[in-house]
MARZA-673854 format. One record per residue (C-alpha): residue number from 1; residue in one letter; chain; x, y, z. Coordinates in steps of 0.001 Angstrom, whole numbers. Each point is the difference from the previous one (the first is absolute). Layout:
pos code unit X Y Z
NUM a A X Y Z
...
***
This chain:
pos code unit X Y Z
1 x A 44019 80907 -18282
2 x A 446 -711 3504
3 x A -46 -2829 2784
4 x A -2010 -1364 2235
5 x A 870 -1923 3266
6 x A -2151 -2727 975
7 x A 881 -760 3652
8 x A -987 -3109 2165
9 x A -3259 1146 1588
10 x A -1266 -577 3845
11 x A -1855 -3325 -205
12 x A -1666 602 3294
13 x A 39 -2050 3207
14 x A 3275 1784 1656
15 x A 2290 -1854 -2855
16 x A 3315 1842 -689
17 x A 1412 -2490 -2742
18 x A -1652 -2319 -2932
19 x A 1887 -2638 -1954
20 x A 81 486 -4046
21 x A -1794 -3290 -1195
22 x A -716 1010 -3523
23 x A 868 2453 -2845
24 x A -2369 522 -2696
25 x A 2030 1914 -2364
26 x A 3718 891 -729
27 x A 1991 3083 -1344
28 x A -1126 1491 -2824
29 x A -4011 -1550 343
30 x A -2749 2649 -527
31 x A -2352 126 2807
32 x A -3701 1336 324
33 x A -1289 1715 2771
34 x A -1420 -2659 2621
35 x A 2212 -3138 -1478
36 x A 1164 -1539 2472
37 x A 4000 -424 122
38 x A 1526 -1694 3085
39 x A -1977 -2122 2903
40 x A 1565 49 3381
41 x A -886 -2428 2956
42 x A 58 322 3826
43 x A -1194 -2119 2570
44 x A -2014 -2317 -3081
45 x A -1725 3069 -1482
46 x A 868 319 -3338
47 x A -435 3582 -1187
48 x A 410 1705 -3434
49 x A 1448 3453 -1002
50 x A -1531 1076 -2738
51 x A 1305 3270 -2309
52 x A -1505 3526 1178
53 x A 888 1039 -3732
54 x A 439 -897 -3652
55 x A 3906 -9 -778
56 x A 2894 -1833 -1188
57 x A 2157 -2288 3124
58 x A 3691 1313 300
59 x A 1077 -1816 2950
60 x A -1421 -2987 2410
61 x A 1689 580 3470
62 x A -238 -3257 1154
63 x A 613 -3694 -883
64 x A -2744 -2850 984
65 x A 173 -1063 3330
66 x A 1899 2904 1450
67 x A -1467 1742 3141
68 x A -1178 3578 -858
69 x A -733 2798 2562
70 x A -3591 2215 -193
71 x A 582 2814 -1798
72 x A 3094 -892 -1858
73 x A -104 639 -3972
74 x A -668 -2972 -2124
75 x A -41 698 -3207
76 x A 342 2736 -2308
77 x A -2113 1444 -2790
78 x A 689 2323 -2354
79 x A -2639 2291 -851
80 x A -1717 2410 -2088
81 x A 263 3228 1689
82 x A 1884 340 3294
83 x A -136 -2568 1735
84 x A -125 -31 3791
85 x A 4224 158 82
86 x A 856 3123 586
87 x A 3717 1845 -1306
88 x A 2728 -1698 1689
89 x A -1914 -2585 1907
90 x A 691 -2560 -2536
91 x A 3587 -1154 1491
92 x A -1029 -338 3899
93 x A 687 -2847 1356
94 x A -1303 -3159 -898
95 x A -1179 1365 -3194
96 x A 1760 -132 -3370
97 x A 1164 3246 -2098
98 x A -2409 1389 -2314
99 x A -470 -1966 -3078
100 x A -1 2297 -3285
101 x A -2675 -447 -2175
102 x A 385 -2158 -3029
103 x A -68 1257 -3298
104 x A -2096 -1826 -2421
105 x A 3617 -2287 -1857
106 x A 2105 -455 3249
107 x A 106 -2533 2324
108 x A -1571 262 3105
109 x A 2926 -386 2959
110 x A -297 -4041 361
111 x A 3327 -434 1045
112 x A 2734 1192 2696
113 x A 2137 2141 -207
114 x A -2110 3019 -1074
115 x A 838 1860 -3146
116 x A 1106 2569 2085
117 x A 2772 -1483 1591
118 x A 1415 -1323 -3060
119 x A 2595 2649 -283
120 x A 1289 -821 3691
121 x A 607 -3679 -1113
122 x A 3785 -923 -713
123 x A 804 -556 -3844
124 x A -715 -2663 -2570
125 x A 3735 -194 -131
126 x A 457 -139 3955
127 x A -1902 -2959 617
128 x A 650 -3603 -199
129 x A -1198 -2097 -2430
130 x A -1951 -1477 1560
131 x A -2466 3075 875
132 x A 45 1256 -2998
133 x A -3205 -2179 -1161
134 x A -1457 1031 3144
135 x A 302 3718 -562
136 x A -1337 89 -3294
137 x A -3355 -1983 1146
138 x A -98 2914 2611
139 x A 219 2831 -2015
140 x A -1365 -1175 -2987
141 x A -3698 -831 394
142 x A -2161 -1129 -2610
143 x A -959 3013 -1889
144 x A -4093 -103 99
145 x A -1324 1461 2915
146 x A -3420 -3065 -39
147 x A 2250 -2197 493
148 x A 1254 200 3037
149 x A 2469 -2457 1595
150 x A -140 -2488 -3004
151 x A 3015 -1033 -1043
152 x A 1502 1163 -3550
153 x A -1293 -2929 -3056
154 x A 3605 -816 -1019
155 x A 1398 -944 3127
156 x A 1211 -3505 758
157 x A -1145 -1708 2453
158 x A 2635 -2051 1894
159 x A -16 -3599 1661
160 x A -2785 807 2519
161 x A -240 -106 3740
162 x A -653 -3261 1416
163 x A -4023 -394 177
164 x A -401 3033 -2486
165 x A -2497 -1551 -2548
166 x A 1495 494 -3915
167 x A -2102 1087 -3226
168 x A -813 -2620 -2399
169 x A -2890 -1587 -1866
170 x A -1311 -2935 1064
171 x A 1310 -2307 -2890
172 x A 3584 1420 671
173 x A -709 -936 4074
174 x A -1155 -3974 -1100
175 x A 2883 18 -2070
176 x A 2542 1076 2811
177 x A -2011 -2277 2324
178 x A 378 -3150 -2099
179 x A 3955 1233 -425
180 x A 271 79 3912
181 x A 1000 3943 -1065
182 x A -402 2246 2980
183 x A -1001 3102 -1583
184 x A 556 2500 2655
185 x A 4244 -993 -977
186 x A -736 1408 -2790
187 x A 4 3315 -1490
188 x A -2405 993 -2665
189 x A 573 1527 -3597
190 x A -3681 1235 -326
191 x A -2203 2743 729
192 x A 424 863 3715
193 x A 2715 -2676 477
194 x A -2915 -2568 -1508
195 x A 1870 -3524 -279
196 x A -851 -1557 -3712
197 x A 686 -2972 -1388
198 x A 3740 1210 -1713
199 x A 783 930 3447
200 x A -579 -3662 1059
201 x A 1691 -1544 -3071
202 x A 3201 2238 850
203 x A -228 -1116 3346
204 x A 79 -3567 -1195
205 x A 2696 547 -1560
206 x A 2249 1073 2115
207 x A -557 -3033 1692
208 x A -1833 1334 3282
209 x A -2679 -2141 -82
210 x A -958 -2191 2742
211 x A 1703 -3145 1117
212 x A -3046 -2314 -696
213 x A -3645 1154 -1368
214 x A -2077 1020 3142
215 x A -3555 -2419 122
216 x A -3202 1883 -1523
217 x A -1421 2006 2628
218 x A 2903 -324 2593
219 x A 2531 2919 427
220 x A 2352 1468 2675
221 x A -1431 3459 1848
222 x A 2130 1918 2189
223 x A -1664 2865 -124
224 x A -470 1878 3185
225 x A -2160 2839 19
226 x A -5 2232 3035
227 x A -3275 748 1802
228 x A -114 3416 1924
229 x A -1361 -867 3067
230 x A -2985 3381 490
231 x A -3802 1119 1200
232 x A -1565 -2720 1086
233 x A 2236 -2895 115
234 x A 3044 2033 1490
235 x A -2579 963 3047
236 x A -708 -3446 454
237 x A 3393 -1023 307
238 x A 635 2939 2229
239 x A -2881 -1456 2510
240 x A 1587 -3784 -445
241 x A 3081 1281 998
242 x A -1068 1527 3182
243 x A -2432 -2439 637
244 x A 2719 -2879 -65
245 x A 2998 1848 1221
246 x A -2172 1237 3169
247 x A -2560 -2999 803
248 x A 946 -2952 1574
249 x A -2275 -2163 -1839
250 x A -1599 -3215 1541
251 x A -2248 -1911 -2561
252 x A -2576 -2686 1200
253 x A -1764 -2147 -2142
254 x A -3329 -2292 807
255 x A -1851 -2018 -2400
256 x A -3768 760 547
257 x A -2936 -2392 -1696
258 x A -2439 2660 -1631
259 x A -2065 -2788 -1032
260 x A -3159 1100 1744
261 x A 903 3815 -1041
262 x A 254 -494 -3345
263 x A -3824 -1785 177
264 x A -1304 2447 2031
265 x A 1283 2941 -2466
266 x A -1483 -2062 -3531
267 x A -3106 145 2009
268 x A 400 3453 924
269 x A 565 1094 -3446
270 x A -2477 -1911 -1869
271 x A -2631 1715 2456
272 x A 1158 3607 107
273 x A -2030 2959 -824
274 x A 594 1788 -3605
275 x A 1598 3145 2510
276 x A 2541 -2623 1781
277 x A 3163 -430 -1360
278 x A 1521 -3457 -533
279 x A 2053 -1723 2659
280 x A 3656 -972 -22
281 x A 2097 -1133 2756
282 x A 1181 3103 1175
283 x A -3025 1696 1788
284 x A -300 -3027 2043
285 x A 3707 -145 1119
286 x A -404 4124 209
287 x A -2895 -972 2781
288 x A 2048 -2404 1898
289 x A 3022 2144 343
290 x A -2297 3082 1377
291 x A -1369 -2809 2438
292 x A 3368 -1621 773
293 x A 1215 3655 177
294 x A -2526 1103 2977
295 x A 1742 -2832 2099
296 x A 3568 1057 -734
297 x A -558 3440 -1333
298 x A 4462 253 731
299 x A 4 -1195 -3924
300 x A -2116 2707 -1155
301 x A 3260 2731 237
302 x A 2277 2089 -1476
303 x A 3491 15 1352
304 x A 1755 2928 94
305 x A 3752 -1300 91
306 x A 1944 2938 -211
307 x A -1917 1302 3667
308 x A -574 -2972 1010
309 x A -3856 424 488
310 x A -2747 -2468 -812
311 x A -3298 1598 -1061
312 x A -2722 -2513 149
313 x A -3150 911 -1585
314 x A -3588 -787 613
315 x A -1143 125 -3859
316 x A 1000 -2949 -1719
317 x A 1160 1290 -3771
318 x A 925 -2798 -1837
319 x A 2662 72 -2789
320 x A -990 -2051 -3360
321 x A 3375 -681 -1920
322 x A -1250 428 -3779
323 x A 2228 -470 -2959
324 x A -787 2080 -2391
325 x A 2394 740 -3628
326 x A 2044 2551 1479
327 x A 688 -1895 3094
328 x A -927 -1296 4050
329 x A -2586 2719 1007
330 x A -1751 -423 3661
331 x A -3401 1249 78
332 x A -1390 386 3000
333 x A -3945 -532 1107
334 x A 188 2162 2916
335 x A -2433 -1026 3056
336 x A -558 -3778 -392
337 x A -1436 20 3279
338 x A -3223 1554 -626
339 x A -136 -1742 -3166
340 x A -2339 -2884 -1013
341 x A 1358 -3011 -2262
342 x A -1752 1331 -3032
343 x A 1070 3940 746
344 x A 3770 -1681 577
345 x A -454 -1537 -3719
346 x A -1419 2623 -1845
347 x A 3357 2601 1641
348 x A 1992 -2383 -1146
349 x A -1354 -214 -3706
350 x A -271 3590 -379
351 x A 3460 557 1710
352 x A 1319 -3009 -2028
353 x A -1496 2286 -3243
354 x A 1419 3286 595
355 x A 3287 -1186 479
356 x A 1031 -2398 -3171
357 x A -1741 2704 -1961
358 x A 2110 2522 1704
359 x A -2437 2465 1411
360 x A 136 -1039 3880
361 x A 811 3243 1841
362 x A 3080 27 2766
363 x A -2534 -198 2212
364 x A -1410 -3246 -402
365 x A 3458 -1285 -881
366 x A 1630 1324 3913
367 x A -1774 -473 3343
368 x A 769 -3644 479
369 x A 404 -2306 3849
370 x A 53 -3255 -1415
371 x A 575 -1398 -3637
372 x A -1263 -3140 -1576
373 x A 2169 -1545 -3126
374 x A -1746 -2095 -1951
375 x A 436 -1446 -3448
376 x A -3172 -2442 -631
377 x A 563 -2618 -2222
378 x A 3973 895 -20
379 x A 400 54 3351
380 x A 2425 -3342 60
381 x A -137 -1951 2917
382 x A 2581 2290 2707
383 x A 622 3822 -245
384 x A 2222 2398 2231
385 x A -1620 2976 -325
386 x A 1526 2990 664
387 x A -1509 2273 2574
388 x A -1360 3452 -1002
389 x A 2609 2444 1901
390 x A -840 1278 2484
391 x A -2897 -2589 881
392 x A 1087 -2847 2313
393 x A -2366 -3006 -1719
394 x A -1146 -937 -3437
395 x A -1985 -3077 -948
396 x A 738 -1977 -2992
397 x A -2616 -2094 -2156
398 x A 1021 -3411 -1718
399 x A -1685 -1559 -3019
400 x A -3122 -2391 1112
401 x A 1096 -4149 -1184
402 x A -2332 -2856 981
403 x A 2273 -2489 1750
404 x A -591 -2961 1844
405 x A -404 430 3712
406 x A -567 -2540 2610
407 x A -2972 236 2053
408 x A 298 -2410 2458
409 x A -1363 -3182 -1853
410 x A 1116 766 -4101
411 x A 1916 2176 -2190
412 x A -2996 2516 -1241
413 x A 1103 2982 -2912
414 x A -181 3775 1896
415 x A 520 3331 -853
416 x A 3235 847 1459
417 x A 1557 3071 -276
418 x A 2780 1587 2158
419 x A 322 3571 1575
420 x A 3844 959 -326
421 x A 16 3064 2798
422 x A 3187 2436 997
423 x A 720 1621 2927
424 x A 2203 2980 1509
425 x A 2011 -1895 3051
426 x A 792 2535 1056
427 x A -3519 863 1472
428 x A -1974 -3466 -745
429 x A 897 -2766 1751
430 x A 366 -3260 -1453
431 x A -2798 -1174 2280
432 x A -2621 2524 -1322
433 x A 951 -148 -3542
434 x A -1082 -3637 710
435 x A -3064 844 1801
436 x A -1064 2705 -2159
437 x A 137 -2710 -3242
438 x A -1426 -2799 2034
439 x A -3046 2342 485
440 x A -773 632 -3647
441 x A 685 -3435 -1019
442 x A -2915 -765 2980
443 x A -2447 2627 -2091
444 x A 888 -841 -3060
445 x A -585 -4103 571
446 x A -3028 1038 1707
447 x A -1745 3023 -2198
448 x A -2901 -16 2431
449 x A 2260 1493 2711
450 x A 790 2953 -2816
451 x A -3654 1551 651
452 x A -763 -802 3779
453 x A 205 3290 1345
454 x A 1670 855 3864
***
């Protein structure tokens, strides 16, 4: 037998480092060649590591969420043959000692210390009491090797940690609920510490019940479960953070009647060709920014903070904020300028696509000068939308409620919706975040304006 080091392969792209988002196996799993084992992230690209050989894992050299270097070893197999570990290798640094094999009755080593240090460990009769218990857990795993890290049948289970769910049927779990019992106070006499009814009757007994029978279907939870914050979600606190610990943010908001948008878009849908995607919103508000854009083209920037340099760009790549089920993602439909309304909607559907079912590449999801946050029909009536760091603007879309608005003689309903914009202040001026909205809200009342040309 031998081993086999799996190490943390170059991902491409210049990346020295991944995060661990996900383990597929454990110690002691047998692997195939080409199953995949771990998936590492970096900048949104999710990538897998899959095993270059069939063999048993020995060790996992990292924990989810922690940041791993290229080329450091990940896991270890053991193998038939020998392996790619060569004499004396196994106890370099940041590698554990070689593993012996195990033979076909004994445990497999589950638990710290090693057998081998056993005789370096102080006395039964040296310790306190009170490690005793632990030192027999430690040296004494459960004697069959399948069965690794399982605890041994006869042991009790006691009073569990607070939010630790207990074993027991469900008629022994009505009958503690209708008792106002909390059954994770209690310790179980069953199988695996499995609570039974005599465990509830001796618990009566003693008196321990509950001051007054809790009401059918209400009970007290204080669990707490901790959440590790990692891959996606930890990146997108990462860019909240800088984005609100560096930006100044200034947030405008205008109400804007889309009531003669909204009829010229039914009209433009019901005529549309078979090869024409449907219309939302966005493309048109996508048009009016690149138009309102050519006037100030100061919003269209990245600011570089840390050199204090402004790079303004003449292609206008707009941001889409999409939520998908792993979390915020910002695709970006790169070039609105030269794009048509329909060409706008069908980027944004196929971008839209890609990235809920998690196959946009890094990119379509980087690239960005200006973002737009929208959350149709949830939109509520005000936002603050944070700004995409380092951009210096992002535009935020309300939900669309008919209101009554006066027009001068009577109250008539509208289509109102507001636009709930932020701005760096540090390089946008009150006075041109104003301008800049006042423009759209101009194209956007007037949809005419969106395809006059010059």
């Amino acid at each position: 037998m031998g081993e086999h080091v799996i190490k943390l392969p170059d991902v491409g792209e210049g990346v020295a480092e991944a995060e661990l988002v996900e383990w597929q196996g454990k110690v002691g799993d047998l692997v195939r060649e080409d199953q995949v084992l771990a998936a590492v992230m970096t900048d949104k690209a999710t990538v897998e590591i899959p095993s270059p050989v069939d063999g048993e894992v020995i060790w996992l050299g990292a924990d989810i969420g922690d940041t791993i270097a290229i080329g450091s070893p990940i896991v270890r197999l053991q193998v038939a043959g020998e392996g790619n570990v060569k004499e004396g290798e196994a106890g370099t640094a940041g590698s554990p000692p070689p593993t012996p094999p195990a033979q076909e009755d004994e445990a497999a080593p589950a638990f710290e210390p090693a057998p081998a240090k056993a005789a370096s460990q102080p006395s039964m009769e040296a310790r306190s009491p009170d490690d005793a218990p632990k030192a027999v857990v430690e040296l004494a795993p459960h004697p069959r090797a399948k069965e690794r890290n399982a605890p041994a049948p006869a042991m009790k289970v006691a009073p569990r940690r607070e939010g630790e769910r207990p074993l027991a049927s469900p008629a022994v779990r009505l009958r503690a609920r209708e008792a106002g019992i909390d059954l994770r106070q209690m310790a179980g006499s069953g199988p695996a510490g499995r609570i039974t009814h005599e465990d509830i009757d001796a618990f009566l007994a003693r008196g321990a019940q509950a001051p007054f029978p809790a009401a059918p279907g209400l009970a007290r939870n204080e669990a707490v479960e901790e959440i590790k914050v990692v891959g996606l979600r930890r990146k997108i606190a990462e860019k909240m953070r800088i984005a609100k610990s560096r930006i100044p943010h200034i947030t405008y908001v205008e109400e804007v009647d889309v009531t003669a948008l909204e009829e010229l878009r039914a009209t433009l849908n019901k005529q549309k060709g078979a090869n024409r995607p449907k219309l939302t919103l966005l493309p048109f508000l996508m048009r009016a920014m690149v138009k309102a854009i050519a006037e100030q083209p100061q919003l269209n920037a990245l600011f570089d903070d840390e050199a204090g340099v402004i790079h303004q760009h003449g292609g206008v790549h707009i941001g889409i904020a999409a939520q998908t089920g792993n979390g915020l993602v910002v695709p970006v439909v790169k070039h609105a300028e030269a794009r048509d309304l329909w060409d706008c909607a069908a980027e944004v559907n196929r971008l839209a696509e890609a990235a809920k079912a998690g196959l946009a590449t890094r990119e379509e999801l980087t690239g960005s000068t200006i973002t737009i946050s929208s959350l149709g029909a949830l939109g509520g009536i005000v936002t603050t939308p944070v700004i995409n760091h380092p951009e210096v603007a992002i535009v935020g879309v309300n939900k669309i409620m008919v209101r009554p608005m006066w027009d001068g003689t009577q109250f008539v309903p509208r289509k109102m919706m507001n636009l709930s914009s932020s701005f760096d202040h540090r390089v946008i001026d009150g006075w041109d975040a104003a301008v800049f909205v006042q423009r759209i809200k101009t194209l956007l009342e007037t949809p005419a304006l969106i395809f006059v040309e010059g």
